[in-house]
C-alpha positions as CSV (number, residue, x, y, z in Angstrom):
1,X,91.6,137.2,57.8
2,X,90.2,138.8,61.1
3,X,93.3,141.0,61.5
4,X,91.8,144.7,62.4
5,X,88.4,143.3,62.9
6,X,86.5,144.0,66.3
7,X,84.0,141.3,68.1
8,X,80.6,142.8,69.2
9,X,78.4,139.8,69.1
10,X,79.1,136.3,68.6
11,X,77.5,136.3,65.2
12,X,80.1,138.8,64.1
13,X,82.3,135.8,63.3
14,X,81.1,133.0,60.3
15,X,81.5,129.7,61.3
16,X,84.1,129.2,59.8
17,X,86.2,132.2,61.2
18,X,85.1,130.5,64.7
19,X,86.3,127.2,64.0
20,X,89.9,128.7,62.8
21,X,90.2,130.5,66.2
22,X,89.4,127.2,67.8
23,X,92.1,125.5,65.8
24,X,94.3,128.0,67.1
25,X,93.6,127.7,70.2
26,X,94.0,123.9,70.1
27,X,97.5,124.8,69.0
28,X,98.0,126.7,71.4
29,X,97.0,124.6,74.3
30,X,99.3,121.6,73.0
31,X,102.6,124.2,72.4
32,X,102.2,127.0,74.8
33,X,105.9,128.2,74.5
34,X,106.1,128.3,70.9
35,X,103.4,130.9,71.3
36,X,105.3,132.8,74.2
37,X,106.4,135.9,72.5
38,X,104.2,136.2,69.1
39,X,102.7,139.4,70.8
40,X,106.1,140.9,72.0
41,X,105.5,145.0,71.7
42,X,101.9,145.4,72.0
43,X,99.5,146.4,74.6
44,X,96.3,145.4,75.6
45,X,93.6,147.7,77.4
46,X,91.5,146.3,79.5
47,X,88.5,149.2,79.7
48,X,85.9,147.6,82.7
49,X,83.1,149.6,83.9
50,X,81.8,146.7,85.8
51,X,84.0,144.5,88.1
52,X,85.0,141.0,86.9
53,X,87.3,138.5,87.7
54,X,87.7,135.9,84.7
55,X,86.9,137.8,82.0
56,X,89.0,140.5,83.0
57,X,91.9,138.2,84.6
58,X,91.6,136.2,81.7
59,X,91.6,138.7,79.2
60,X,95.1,139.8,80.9
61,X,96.7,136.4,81.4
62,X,96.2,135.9,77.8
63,X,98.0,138.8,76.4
64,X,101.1,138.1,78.6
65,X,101.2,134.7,78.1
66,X,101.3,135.9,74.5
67,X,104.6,138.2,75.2
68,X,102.3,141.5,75.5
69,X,101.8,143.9,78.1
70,X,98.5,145.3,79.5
71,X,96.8,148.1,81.0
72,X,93.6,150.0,81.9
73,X,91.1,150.2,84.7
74,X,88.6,147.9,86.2
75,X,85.8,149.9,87.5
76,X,83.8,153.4,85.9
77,X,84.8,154.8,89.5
78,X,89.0,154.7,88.3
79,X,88.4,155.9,84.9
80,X,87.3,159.4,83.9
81,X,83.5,157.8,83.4
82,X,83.6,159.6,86.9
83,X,84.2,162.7,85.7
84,X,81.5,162.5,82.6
85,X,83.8,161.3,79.9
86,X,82.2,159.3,77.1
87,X,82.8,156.5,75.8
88,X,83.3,157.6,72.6
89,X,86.3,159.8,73.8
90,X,87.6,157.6,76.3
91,X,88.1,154.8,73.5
92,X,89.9,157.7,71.0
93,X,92.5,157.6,73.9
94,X,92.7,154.7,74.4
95,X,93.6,153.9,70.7
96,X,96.7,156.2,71.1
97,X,98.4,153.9,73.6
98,X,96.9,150.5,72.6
99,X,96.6,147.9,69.9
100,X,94.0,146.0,71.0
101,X,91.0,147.0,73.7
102,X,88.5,145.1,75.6
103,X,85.9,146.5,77.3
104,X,83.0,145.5,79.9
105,X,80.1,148.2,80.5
106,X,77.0,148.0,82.2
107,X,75.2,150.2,78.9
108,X,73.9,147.4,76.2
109,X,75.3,148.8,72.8
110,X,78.6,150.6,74.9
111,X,81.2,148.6,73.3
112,X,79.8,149.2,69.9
113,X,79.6,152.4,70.1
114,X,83.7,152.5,71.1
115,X,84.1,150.1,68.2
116,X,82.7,152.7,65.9
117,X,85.0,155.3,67.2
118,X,88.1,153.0,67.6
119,X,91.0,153.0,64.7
120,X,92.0,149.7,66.9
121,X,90.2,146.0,67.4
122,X,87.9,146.0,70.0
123,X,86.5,143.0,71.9
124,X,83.0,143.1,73.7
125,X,84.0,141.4,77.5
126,X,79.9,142.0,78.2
127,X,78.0,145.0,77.7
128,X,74.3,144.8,80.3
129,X,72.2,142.3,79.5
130,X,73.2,142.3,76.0
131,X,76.1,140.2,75.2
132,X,79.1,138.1,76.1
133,X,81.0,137.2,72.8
134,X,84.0,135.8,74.1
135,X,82.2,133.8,77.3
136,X,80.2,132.3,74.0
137,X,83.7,131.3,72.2
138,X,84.7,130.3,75.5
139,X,81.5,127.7,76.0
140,X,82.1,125.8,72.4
141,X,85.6,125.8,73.0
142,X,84.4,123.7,75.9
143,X,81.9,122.1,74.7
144,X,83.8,121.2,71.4
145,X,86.6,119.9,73.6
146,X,84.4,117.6,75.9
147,X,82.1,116.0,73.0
148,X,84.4,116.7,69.9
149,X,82.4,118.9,68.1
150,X,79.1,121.2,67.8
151,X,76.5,119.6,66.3
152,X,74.0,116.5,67.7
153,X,73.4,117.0,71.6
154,X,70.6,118.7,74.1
155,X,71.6,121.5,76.3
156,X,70.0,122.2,79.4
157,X,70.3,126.2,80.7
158,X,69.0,126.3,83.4
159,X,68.6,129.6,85.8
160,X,68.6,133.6,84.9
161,X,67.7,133.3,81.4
162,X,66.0,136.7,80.8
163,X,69.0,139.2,81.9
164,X,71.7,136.4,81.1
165,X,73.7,137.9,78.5
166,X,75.7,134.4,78.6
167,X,72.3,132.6,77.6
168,X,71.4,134.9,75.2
169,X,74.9,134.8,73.2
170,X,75.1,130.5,73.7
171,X,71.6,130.4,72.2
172,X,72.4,132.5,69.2
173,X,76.0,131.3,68.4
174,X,74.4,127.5,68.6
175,X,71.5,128.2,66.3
176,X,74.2,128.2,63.6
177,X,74.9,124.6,64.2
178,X,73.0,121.1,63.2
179,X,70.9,119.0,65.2
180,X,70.8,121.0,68.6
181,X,68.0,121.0,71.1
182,X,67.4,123.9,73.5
183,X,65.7,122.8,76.9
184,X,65.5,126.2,79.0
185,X,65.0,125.7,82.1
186,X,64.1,129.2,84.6
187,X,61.0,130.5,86.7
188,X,58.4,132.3,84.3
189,X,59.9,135.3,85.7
190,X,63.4,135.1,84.3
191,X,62.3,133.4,80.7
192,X,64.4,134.1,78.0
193,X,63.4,137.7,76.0
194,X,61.1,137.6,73.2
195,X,63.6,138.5,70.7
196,X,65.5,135.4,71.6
197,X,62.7,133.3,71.6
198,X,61.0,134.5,68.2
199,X,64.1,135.8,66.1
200,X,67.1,133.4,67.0
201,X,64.7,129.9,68.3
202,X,61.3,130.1,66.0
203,X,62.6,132.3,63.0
204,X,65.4,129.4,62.6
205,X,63.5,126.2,63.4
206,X,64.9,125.1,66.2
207,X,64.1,123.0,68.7
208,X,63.2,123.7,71.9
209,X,60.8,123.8,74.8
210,X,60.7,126.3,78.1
211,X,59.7,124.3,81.5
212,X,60.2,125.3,85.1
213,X,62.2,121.9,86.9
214,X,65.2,120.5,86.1
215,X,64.3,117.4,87.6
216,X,62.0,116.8,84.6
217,X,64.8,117.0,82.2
218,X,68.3,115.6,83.8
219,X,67.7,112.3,81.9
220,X,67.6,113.8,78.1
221,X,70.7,116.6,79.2
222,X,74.1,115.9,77.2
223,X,74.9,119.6,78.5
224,X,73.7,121.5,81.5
225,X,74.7,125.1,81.5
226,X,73.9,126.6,85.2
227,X,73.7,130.1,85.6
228,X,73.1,132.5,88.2
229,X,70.8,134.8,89.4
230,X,72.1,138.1,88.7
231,X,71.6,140.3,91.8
232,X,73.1,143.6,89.8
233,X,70.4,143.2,86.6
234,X,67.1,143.3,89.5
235,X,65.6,147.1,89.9
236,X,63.5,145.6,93.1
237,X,65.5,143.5,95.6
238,X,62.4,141.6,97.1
239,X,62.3,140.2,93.8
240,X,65.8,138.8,93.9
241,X,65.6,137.3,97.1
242,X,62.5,135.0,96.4
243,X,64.0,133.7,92.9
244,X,67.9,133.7,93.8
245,X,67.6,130.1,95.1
246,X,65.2,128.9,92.6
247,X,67.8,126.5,91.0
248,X,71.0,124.4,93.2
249,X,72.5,121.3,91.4
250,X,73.3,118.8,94.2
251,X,74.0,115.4,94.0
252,X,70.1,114.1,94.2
253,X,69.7,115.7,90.6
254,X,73.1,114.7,89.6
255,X,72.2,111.2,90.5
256,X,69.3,111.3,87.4
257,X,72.0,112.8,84.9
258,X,74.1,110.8,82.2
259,X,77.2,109.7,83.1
260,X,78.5,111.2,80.3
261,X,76.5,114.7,80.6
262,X,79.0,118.1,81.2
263,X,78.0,120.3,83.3
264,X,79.5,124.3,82.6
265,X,78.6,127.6,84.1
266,X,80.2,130.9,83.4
267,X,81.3,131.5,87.2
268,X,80.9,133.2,89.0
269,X,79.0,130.9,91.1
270,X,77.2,131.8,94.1
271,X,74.9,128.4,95.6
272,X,73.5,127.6,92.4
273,X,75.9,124.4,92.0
274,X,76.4,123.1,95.4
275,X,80.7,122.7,96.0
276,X,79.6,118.8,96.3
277,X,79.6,118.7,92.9
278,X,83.3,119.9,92.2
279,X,84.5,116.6,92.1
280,X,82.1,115.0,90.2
281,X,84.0,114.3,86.6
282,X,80.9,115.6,85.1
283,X,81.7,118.9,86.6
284,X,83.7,121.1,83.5
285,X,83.0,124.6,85.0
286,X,86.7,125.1,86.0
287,X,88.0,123.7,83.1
288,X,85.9,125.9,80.8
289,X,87.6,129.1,82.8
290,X,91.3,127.9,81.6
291,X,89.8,127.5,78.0
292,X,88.9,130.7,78.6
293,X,92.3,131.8,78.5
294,X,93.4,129.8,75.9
295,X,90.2,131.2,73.1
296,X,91.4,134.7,74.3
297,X,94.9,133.9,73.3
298,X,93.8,133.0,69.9
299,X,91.5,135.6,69.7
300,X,93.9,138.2,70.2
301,X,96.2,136.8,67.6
302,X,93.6,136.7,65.0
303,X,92.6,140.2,65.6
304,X,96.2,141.7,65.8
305,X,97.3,139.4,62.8
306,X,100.2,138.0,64.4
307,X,101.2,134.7,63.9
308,X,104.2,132.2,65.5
309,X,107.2,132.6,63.8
């Protein structure tokens, strides 16, 4: 049971636990109205220090298409963060109107630290360049859904893997499964973090390599997760503007890709997959946002330990 439980990083959840949200979530997509009103009478806050559009949209579609209601803010500015209020005391609040809380902040370690104060479930939507739990349930979901299952295939990322907090939670959620091969693919300035690379790749024995061009690799990619480079997580600006363009997927490296490859990317986008590519039926970046959703639905659910009547 993951009824009261909250969801900090994506390891918080066994296997096992994932794949029951994902069955949910399955059942959810095929029967959406027989899941219309499982959450009538309870409230969702949505607590985001940082502005978002799926996660936090999604986050909110979820809950009503469950039969709940929402509320919250969606930037530090609308909140009494302006005023100097912590965390800590802006989550015991919370937990006096709500049920259920997610929360976005730009502070790695924010949404713990409200989860350790918090009598109610609280759901990491991104905290820095930390972590992205439910972006990660969102991805398998996806990627379980386009291949039918989580084991056996390569995945390309490819972009801003160092302040990524998408990459980092992908890598570590898929080093739980069989027979996965990590090509990363980024300038040797945005590599992934050391602890990435030596406690989640080497300690487990995975396999993996670190190159510069996607070119080299489009041929061996079953998955290519595109990413983009994160204007918000650069200190110097000069920086940014010589490596934001260091990746665009058009059709010339499309053209060397399997015709059975998926391409995803956790939106938003900015010119990192050219609008070329949209109709491409390789192209599952859309689709992955509505799965979005739909994990979110079940997510919420297992957390508030309601079920369909």
């Amino acid at each position: 049971m993951l009824k009261g439980r909250h969801l900090i990083d994506p390891m918080d959840l066994t296997v096992e636990e994932l794949e029951s949200v994902f069955k949910l979530a399955d059942e959810i997509i095929e029967n959406p109205a027989e899941y219309a009103d499982v959450c009538k009478g309870k409230l969702l806050s949505t607590c985001f220090y940082e502005p978002s559009t799926r996660t936090r949209l999604s986050f909110e579609a979820a809950m009503l298409r469950l039969g709940g209601q929402v509320l919250g803010f969606s930037s530090a500015e609308s909140s009494s963060a302006a005023k100097g209020e912590s965390v800590r005391d802006t989550m015991m609040t919370i937990a006096s109107y709500a049920d259920i809380c997610a929360m976005r902040h730009p502070k790695e370690g924010a949404p713990k630290v409200a989860a350790l104060n918090s009598p109610i479930p609280v759901i990491n939507g991104g905290d820095g360049g930390h972590q992205h739990p439910t972006q990660t349930l969102t991805d398998l979901l996806t990627i379980r859904a386009l291949r039918g299952k989580l084991t056996d295939f390569t995945i390309g990322i490819c972009g801003d893997l160092k302040f990524g907090r998408t990459v980092h939670s992908l890598i570590k959620a898929l080093s739980r499964y069989d027979n996965i091969k990590f090509i990363l693919i980024s300038p040797e300035e945005l590599k992934i973090p050391d602890y990435i690379r030596e406690e989640i790749l080497m300690k487990n024995g995975l396999e993996f390599q670190e190159i510069e061009r996607l070119e080299d690799v489009m041929n061996e990619l079953d998955i290519l997760y595109m990413t983009r480079v994160q204007k918000e997580r650069f200190f110097n600006e000069a920086d940014y503007v010589r490596l934001k363009d260091s990746y665009i997927l058009d059709k010339d490296k499309m053209s060397m890709a399997k015709q059975d490859m998926a391409v995803l990317h956790p939106l938003p986008r900015v010119n990192e997959i050219s609008v070329e590519i949209d109709n491409d039926p390789r192209a599952a970046y859309f689709k992955q946002a509505k799965y979005g959703m739909y994990v979110r639905m079940a997510l919420i659910m297992k957390l508030l330990g309601v079920e369909k009547c």
